[in-house]
C-alpha positions as CSV (number, residue, x, y, z in Angstrom):
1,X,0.0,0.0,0.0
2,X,1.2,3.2,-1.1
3,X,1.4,5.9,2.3
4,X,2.8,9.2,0.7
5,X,3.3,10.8,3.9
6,X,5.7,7.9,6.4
7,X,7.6,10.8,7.9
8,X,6.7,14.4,10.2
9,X,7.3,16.9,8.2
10,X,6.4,19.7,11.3
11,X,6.1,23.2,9.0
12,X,3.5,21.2,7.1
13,X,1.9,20.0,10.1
14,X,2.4,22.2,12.8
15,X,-0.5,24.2,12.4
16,X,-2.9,21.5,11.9
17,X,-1.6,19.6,15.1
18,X,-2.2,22.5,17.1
19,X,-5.4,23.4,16.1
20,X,-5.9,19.7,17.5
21,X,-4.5,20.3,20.6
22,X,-6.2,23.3,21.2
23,X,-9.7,21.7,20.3
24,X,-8.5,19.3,23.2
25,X,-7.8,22.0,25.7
26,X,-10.6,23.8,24.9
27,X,-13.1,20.5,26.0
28,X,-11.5,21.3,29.6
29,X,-14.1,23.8,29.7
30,X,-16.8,22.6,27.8
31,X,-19.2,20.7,30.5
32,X,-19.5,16.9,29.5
33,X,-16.4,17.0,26.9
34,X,-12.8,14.9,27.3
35,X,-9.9,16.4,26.4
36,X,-9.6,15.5,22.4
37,X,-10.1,17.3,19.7
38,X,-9.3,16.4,16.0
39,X,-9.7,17.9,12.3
40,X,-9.9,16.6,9.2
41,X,-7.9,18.6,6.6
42,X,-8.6,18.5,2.4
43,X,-6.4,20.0,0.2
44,X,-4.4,22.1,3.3
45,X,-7.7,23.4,4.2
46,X,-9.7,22.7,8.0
47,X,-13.1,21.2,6.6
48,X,-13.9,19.8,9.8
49,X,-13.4,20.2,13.4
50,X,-14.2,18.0,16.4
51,X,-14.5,17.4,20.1
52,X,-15.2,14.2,22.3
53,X,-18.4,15.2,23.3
54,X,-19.3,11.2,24.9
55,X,-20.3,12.3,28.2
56,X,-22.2,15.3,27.0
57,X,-23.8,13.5,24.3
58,X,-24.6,10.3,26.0
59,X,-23.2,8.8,23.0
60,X,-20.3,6.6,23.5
61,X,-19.2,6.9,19.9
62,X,-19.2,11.1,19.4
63,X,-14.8,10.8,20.0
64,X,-13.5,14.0,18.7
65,X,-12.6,11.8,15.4
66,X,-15.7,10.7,14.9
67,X,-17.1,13.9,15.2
68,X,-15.2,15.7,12.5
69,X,-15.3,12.8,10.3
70,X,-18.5,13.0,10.5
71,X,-18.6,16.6,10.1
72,X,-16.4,16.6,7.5
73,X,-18.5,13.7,5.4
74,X,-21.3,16.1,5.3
75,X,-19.7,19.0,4.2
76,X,-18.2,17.1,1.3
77,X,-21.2,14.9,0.7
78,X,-19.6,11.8,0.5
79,X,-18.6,9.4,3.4
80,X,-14.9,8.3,1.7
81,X,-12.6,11.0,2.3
82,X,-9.8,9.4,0.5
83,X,-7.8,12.8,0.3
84,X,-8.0,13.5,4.2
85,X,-5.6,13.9,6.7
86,X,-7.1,13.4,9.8
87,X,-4.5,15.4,12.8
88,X,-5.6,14.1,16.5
89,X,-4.4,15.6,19.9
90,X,-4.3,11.8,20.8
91,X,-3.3,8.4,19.2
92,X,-7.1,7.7,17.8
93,X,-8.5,4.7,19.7
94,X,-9.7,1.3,18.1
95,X,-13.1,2.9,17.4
96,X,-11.7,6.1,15.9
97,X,-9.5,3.8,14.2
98,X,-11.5,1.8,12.6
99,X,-14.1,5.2,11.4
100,X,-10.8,6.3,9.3
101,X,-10.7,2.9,7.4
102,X,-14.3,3.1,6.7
103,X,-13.7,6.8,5.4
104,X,-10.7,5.8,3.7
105,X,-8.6,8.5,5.1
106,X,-5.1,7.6,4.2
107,X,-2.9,9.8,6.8
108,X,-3.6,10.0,10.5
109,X,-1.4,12.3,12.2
110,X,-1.7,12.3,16.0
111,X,0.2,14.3,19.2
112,X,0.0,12.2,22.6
113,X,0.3,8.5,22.3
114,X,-1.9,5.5,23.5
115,X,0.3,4.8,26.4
116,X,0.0,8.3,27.2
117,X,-4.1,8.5,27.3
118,X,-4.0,5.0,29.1
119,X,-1.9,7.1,32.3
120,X,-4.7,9.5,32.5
121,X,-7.6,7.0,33.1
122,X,-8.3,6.6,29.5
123,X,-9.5,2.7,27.8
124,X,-7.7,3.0,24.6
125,X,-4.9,0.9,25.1
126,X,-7.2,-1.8,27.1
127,X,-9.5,-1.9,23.8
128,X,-6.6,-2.2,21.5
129,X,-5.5,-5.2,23.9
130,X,-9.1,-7.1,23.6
131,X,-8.8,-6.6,20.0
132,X,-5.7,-8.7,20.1
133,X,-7.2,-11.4,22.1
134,X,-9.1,-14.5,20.2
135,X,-13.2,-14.2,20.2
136,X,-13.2,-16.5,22.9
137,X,-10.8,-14.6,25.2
138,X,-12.6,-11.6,25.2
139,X,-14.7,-9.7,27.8
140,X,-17.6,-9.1,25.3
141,X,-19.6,-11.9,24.8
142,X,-20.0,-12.6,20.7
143,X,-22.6,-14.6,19.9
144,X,-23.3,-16.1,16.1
145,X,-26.9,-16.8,16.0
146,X,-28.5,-20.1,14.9
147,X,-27.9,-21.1,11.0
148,X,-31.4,-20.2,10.2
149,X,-30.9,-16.2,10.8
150,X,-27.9,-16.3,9.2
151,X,-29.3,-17.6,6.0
152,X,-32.0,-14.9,6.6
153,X,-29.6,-12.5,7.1
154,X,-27.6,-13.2,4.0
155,X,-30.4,-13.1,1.8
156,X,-30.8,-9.5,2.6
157,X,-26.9,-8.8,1.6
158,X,-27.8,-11.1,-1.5
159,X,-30.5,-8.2,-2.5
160,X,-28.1,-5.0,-1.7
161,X,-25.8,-7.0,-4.3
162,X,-28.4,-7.5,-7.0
163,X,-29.9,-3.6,-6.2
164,X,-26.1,-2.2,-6.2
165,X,-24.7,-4.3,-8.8
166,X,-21.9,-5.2,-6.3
């Protein structure tokens, strides 16, 4: 896989990183927020900003990451952003992670490191750990249903396919 960006190149990023870190400290005043922010950049241009709003929202998934992914998915009206740079106060977590695969972001550039979230109380190391571990092993239950729901279930992909000609 080609990665045209292996190495920190800080005039390039420095502005970018922190704008991330400033999101970050800006949650220590926002009631409800955690200190992350992130941005996702297009073209050296901010299209998105966000904050780890979890608490606030009572949504465990609204991580600063997700948020301006989200954010910036809107704004462009498409959910790949295959030209992003996503720059993150923190090392994004497994969940955060796993939103820039989906958007096919190809550059995540990050400040503070897992380790270092993990020494302030944070679960992002722990998660990447379980994610390690076999099914069996881990401290969620996973549970494949009986074969006649999955047959039901794949007939429903079976009809996306034949819709979406995929």
């Amino acid at each position: 896989m080609d990665h045209p960006q292996t190495a920190f190149d800080r005039h390039v990023h420095e502005t970018f990183l922190n704008r991330a870190i400033e999101i970050s400290r800006d949650a220590l005043s926002v009631p409800g927020a955690t200190p992350f922010g992130a941005l996702v950049v297009i073209g050296g241009e901010v299209v998105a900003e966000g904050m780890s709003l979890v608490i606030r929202k009572h949504d465990p998934t609204a991580h600063a990451e997700v948020q301006a992914i989200r954010a910036a998915a809107l704004r462009m009206g498409n959910h790949l952003l295959e030209e992003a740079t996503l720059y993150c106060s923190s090392e994004p977590c497994p969940l955060c992670l796993m939103a820039c695969y989906w958007a096919e972001i190809p550059t995540v550039i990050f400040a503070a490191l897992t380790t270092d979230v993990a020494e302030h109380g944070f679960q992002d190391l722990a998660y990447y750990q379980q994610l390690k571990l076999a099914t069996s092993e881990r401290s969620i239950s996973e549970v494949t249903a009986s074969e006649e729901f999955r047959i039901n279930a794949v007939d429903v992909l079976d009809k996306w396919r034949e819709i979406h000609g995929e």
